[in-house]
mmCIF file of the N, C-alpha and C atoms, coordinates in Angstrom:
data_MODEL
# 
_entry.id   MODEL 
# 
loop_
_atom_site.group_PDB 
_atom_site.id 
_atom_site.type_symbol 
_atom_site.label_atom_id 
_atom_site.label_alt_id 
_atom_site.label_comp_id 
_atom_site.label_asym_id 
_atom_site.label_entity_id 
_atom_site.label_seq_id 
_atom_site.pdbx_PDB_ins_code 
_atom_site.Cartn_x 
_atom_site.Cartn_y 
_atom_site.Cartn_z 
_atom_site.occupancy 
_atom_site.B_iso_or_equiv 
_atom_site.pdbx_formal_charge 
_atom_site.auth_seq_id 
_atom_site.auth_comp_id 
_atom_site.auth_asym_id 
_atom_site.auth_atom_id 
_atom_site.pdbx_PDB_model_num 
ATOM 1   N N  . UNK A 1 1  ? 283.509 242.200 130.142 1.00 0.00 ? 1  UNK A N  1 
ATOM 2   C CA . UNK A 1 1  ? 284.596 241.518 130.786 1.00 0.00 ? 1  UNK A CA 1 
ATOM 3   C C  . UNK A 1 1  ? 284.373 241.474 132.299 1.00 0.00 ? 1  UNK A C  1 
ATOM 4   N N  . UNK A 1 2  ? 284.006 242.771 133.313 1.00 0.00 ? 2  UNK A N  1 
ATOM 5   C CA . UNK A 1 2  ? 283.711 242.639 134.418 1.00 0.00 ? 2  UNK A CA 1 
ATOM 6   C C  . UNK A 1 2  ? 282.317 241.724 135.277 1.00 0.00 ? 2  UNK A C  1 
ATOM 7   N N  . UNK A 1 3  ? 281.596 242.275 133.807 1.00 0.00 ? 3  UNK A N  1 
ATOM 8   C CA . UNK A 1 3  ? 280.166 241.151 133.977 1.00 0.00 ? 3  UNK A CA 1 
ATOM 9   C C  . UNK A 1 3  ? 280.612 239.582 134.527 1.00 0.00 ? 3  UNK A C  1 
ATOM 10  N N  . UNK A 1 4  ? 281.499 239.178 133.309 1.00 0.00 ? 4  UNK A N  1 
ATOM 11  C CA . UNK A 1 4  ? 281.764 237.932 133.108 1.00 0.00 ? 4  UNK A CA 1 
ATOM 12  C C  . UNK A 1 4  ? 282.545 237.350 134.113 1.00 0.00 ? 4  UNK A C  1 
ATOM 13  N N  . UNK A 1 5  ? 283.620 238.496 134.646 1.00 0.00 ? 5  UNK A N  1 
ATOM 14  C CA . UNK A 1 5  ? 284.207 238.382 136.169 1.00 0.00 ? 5  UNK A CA 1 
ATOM 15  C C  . UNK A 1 5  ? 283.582 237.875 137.125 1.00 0.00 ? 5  UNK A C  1 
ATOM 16  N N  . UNK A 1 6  ? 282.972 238.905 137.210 1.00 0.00 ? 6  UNK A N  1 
ATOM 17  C CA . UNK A 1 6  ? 282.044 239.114 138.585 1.00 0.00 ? 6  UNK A CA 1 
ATOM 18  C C  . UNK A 1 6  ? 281.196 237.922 139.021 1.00 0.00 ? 6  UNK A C  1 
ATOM 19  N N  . UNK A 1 7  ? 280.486 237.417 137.831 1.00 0.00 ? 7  UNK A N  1 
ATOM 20  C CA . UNK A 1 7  ? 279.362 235.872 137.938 1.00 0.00 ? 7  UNK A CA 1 
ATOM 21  C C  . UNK A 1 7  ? 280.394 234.699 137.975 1.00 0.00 ? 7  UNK A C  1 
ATOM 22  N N  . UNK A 1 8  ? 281.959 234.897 137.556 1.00 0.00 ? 8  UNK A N  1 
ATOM 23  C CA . UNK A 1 8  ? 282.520 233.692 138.224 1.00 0.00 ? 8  UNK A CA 1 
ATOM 24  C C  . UNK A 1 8  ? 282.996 234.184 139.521 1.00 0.00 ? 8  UNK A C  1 
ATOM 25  N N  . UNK A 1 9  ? 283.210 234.966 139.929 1.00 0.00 ? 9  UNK A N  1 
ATOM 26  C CA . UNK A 1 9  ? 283.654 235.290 141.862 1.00 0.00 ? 9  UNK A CA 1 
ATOM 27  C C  . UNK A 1 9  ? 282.127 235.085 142.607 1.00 0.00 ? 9  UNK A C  1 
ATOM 28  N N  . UNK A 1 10 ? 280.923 235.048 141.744 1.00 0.00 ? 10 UNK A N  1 
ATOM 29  C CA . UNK A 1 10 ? 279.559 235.078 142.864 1.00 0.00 ? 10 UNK A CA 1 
ATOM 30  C C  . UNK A 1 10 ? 279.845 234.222 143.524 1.00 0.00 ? 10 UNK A C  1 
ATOM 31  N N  . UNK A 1 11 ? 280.137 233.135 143.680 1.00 0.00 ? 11 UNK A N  1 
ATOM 32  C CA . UNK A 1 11 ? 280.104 231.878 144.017 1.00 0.00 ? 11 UNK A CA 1 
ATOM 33  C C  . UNK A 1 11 ? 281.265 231.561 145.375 1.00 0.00 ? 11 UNK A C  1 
ATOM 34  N N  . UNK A 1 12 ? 282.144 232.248 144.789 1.00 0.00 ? 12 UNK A N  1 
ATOM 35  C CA . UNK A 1 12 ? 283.384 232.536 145.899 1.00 0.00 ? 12 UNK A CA 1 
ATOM 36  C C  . UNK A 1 12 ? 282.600 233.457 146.953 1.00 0.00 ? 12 UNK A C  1 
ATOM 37  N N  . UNK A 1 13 ? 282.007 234.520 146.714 1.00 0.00 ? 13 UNK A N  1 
ATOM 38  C CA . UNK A 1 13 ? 281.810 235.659 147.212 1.00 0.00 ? 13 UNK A CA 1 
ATOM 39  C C  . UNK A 1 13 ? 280.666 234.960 148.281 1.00 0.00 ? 13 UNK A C  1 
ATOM 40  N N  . UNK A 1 14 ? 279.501 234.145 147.674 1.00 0.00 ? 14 UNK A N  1 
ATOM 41  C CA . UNK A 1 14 ? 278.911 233.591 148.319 1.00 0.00 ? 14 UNK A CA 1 
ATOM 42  C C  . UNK A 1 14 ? 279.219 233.018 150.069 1.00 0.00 ? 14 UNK A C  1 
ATOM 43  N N  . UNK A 1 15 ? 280.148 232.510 149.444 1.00 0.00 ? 15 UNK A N  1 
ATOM 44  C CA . UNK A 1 15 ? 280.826 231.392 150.215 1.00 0.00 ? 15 UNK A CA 1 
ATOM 45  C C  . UNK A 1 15 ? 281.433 232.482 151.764 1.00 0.00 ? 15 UNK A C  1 
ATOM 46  N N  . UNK A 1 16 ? 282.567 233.652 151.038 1.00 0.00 ? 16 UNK A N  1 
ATOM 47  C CA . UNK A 1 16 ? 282.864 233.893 151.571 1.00 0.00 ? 16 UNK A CA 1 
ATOM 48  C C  . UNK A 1 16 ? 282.177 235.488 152.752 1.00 0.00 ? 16 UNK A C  1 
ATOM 49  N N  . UNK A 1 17 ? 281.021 235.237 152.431 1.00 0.00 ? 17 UNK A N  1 
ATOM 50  C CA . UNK A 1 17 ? 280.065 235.958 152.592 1.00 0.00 ? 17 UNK A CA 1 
ATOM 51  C C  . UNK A 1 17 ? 280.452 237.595 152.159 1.00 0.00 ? 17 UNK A C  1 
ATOM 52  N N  . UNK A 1 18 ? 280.475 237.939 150.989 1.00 0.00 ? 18 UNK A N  1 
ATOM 53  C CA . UNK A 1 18 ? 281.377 239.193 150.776 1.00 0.00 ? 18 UNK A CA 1 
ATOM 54  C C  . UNK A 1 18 ? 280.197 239.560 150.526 1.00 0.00 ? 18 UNK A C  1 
ATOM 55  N N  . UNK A 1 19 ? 280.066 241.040 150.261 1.00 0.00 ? 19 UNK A N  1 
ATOM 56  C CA . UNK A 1 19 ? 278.737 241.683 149.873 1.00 0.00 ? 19 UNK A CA 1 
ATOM 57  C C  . UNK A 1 19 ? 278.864 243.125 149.137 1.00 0.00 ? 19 UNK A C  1 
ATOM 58  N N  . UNK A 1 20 ? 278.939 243.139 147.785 1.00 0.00 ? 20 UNK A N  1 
ATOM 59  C CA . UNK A 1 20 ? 279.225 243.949 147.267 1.00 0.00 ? 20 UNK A CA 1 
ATOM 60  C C  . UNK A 1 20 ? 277.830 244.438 146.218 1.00 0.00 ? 20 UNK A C  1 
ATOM 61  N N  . UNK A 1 21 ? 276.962 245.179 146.778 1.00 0.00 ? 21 UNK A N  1 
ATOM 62  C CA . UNK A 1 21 ? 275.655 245.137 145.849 1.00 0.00 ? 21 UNK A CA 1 
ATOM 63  C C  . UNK A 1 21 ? 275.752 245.336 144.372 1.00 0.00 ? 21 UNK A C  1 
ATOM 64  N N  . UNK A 1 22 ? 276.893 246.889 144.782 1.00 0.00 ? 22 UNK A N  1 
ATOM 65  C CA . UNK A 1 22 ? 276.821 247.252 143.196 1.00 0.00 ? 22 UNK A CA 1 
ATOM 66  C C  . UNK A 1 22 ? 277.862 247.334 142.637 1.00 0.00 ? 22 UNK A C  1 
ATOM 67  N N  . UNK A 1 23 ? 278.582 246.401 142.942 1.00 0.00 ? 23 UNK A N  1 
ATOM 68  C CA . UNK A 1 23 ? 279.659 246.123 141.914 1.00 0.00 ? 23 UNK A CA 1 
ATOM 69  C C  . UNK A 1 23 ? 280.929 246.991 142.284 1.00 0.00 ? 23 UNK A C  1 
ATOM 70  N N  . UNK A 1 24 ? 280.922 248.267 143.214 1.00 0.00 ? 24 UNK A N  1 
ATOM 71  C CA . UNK A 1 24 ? 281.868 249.453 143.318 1.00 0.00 ? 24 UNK A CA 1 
ATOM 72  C C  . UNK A 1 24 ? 282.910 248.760 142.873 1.00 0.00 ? 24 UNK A C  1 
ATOM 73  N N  . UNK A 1 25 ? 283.430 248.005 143.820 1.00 0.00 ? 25 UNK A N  1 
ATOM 74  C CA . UNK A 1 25 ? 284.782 247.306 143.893 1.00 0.00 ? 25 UNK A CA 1 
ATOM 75  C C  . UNK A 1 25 ? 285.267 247.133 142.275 1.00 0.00 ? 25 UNK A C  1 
ATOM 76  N N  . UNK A 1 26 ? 284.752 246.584 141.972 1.00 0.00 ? 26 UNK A N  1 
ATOM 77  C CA . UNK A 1 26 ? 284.963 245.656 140.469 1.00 0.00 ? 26 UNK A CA 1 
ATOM 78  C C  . UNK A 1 26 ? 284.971 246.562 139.490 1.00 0.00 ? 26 UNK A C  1 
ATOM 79  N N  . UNK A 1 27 ? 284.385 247.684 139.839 1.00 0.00 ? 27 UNK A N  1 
ATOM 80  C CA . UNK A 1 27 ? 284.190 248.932 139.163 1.00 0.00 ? 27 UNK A CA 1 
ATOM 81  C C  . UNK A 1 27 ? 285.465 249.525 138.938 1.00 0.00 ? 27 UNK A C  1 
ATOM 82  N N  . UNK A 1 28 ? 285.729 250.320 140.203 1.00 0.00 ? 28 UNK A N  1 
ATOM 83  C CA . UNK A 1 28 ? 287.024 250.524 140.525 1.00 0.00 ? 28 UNK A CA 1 
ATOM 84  C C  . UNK A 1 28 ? 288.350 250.141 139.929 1.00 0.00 ? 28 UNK A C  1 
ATOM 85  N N  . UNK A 1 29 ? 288.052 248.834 140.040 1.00 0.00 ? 29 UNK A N  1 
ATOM 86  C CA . UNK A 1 29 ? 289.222 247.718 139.224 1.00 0.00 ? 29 UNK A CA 1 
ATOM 87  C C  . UNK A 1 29 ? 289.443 247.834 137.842 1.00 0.00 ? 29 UNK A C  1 
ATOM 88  N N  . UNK A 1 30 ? 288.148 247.517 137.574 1.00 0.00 ? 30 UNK A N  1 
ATOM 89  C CA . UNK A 1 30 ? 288.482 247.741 135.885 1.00 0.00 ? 30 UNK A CA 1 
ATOM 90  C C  . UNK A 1 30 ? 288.364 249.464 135.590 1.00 0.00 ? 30 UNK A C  1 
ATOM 91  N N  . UNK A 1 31 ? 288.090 250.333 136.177 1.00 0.00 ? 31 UNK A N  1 
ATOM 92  C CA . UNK A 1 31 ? 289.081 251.566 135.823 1.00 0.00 ? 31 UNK A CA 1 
ATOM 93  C C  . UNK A 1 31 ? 290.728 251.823 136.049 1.00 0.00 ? 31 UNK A C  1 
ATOM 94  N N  . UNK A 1 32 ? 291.032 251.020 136.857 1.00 0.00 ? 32 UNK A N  1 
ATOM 95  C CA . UNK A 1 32 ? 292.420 251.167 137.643 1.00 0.00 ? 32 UNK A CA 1 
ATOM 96  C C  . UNK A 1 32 ? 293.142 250.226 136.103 1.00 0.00 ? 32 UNK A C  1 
ATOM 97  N N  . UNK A 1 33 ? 292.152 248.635 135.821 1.00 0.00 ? 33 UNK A N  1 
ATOM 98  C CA . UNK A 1 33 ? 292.990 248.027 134.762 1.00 0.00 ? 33 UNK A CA 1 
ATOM 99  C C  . UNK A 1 33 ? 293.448 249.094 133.820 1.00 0.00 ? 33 UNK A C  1 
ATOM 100 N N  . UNK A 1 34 ? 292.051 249.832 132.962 1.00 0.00 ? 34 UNK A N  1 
ATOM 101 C CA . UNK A 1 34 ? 291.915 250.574 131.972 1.00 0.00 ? 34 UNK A CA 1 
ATOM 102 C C  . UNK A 1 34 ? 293.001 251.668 131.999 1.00 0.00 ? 34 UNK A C  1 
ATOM 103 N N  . UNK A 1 35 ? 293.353 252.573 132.653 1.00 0.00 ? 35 UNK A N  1 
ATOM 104 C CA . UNK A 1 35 ? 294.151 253.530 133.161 1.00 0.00 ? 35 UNK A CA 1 
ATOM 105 C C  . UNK A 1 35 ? 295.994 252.562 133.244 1.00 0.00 ? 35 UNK A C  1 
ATOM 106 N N  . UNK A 1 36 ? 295.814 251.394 133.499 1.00 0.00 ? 36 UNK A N  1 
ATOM 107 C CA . UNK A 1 36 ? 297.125 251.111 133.336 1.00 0.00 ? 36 UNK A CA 1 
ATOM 108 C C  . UNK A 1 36 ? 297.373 250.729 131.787 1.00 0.00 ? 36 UNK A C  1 
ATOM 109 N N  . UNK A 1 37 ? 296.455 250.109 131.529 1.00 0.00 ? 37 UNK A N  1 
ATOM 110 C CA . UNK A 1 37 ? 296.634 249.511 129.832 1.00 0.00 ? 37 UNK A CA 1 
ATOM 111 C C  . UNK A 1 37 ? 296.817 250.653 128.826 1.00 0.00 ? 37 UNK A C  1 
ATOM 112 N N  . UNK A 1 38 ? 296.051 252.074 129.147 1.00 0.00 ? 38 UNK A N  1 
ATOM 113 C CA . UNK A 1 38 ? 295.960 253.295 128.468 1.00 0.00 ? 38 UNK A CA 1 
ATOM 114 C C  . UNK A 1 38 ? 297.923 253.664 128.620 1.00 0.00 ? 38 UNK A C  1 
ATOM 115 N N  . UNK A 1 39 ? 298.503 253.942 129.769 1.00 0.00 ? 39 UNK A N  1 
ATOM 116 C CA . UNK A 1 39 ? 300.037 253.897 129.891 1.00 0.00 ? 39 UNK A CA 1 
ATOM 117 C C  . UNK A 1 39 ? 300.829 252.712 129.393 1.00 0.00 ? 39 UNK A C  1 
ATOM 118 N N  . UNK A 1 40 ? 300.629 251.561 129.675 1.00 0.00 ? 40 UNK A N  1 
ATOM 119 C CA . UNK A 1 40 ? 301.364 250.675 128.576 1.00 0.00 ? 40 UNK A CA 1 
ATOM 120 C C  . UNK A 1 40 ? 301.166 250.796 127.059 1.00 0.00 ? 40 UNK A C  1 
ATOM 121 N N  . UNK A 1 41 ? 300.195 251.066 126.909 1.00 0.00 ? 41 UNK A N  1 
ATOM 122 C CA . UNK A 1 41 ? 300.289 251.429 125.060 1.00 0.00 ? 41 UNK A CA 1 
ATOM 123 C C  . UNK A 1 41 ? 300.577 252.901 124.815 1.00 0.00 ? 41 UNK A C  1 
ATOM 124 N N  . UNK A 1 42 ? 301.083 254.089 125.632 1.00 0.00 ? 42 UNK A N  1 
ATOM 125 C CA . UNK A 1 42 ? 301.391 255.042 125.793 1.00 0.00 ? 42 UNK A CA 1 
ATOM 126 C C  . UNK A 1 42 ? 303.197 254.840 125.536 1.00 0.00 ? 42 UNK A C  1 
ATOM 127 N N  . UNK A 1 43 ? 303.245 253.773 126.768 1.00 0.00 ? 43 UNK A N  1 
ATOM 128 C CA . UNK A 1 43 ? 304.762 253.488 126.905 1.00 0.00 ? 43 UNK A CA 1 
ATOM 129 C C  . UNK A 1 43 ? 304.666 252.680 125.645 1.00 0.00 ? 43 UNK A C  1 
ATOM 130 N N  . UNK A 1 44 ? 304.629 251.984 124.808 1.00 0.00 ? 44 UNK A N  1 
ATOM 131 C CA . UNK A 1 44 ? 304.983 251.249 124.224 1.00 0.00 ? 44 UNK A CA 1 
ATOM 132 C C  . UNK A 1 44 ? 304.568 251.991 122.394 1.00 0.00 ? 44 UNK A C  1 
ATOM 133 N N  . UNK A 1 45 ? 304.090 252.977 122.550 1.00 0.00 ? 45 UNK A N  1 
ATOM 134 C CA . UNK A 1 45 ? 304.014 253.949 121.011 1.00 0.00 ? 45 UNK A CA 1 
ATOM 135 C C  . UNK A 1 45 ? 305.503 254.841 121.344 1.00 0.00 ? 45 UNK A C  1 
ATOM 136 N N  . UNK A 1 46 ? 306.183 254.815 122.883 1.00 0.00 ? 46 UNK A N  1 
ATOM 137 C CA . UNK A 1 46 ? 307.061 256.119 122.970 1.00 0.00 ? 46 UNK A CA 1 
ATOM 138 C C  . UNK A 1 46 ? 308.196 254.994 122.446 1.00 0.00 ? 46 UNK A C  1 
ATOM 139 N N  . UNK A 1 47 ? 308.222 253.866 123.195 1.00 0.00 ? 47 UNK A N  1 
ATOM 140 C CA . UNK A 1 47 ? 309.143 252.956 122.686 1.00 0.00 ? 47 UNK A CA 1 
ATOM 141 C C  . UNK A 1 47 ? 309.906 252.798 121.379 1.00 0.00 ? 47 UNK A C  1 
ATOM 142 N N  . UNK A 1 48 ? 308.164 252.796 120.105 1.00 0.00 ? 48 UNK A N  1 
ATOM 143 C CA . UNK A 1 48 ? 308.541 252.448 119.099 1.00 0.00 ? 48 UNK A CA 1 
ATOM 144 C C  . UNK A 1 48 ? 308.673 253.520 118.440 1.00 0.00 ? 48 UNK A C  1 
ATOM 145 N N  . UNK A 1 49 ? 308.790 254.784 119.110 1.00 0.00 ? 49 UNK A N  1 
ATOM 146 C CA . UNK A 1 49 ? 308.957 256.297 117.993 1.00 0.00 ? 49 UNK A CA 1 
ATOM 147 C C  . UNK A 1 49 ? 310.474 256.521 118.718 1.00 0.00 ? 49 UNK A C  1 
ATOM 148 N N  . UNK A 1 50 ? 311.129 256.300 119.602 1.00 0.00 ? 50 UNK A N  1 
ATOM 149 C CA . UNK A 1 50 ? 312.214 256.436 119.988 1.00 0.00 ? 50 UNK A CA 1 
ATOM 150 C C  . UNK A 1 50 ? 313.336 255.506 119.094 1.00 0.00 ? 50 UNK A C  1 
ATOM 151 N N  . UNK A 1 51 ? 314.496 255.906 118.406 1.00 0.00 ? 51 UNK A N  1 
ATOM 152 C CA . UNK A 1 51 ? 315.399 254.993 117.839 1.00 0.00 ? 51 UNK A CA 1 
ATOM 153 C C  . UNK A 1 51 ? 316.300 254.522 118.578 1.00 0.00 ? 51 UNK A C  1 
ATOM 154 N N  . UNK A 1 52 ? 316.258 253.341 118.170 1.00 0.00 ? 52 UNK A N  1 
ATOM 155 C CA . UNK A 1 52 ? 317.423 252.540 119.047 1.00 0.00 ? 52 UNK A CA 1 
ATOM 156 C C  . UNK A 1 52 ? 319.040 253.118 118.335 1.00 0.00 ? 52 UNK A C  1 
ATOM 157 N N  . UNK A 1 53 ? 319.994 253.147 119.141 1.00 0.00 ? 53 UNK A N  1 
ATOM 158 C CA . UNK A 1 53 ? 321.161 253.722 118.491 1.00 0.00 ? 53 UNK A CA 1 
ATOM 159 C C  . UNK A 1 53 ? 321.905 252.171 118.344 1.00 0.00 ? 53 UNK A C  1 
ATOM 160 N N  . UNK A 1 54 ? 322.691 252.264 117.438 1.00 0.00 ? 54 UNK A N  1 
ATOM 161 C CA . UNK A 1 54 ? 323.611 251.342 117.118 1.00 0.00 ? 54 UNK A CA 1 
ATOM 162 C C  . UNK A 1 54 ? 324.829 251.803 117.685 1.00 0.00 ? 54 UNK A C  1 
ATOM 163 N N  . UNK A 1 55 ? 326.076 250.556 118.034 1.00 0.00 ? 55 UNK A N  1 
ATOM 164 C CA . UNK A 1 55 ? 327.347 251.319 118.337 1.00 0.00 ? 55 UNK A CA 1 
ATOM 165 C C  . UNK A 1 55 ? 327.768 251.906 118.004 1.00 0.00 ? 55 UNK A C  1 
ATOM 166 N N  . UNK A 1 56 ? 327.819 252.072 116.549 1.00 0.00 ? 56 UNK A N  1 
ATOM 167 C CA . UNK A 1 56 ? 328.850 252.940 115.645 1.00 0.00 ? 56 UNK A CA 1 
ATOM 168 C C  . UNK A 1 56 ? 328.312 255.017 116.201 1.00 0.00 ? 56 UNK A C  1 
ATOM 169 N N  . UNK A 1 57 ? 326.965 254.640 116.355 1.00 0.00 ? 57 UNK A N  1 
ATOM 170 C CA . UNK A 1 57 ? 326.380 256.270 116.374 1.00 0.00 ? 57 UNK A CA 1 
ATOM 171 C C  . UNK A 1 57 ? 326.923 256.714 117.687 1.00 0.00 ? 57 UNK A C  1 
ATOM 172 N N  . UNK A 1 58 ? 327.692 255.930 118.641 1.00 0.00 ? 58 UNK A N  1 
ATOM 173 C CA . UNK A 1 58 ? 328.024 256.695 120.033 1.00 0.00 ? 58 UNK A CA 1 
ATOM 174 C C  . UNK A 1 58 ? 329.381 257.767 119.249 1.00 0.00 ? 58 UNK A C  1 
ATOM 175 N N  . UNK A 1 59 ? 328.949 258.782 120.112 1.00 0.00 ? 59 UNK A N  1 
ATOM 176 C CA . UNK A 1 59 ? 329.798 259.913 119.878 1.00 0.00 ? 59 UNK A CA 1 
ATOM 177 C C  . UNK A 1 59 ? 331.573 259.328 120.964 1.00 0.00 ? 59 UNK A C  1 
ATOM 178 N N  . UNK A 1 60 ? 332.827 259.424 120.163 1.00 0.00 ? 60 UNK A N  1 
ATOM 179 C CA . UNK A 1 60 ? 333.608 258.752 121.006 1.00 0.00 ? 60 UNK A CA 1 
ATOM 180 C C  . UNK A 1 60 ? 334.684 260.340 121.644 1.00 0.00 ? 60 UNK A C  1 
# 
């Protein structure tokens, strides 16, 4: 996925004379993606093990 990134920004990067030999940046990124996607499916298993209450179950 970052491969595939990266060879469409060359061209930008070119342009904009950026210079990133080895990728750090992009590196970086897709650990930072990975690490958020790992907490959204974290948040979203707590979601679906948590029960939703109906009105009737509020204590009055």
């Amino acid at each position: 996925m970052v491969k595939r990134f990266w060879e469409s920004l060359s061209d930008w990067a070119e342009v904009l004379s950026m210079d990133d030999p080895h990728g750090d940046y992009l590196f970086r990124l897709e650990e930072r993606v990975a690490k958020l996607e790992r907490k959204l499916d974290d948040l979203q298993t707590q979601s679906r093990a948590t029960p939703v209450e109906s009105p009737d179950d509020r204590v009055r």
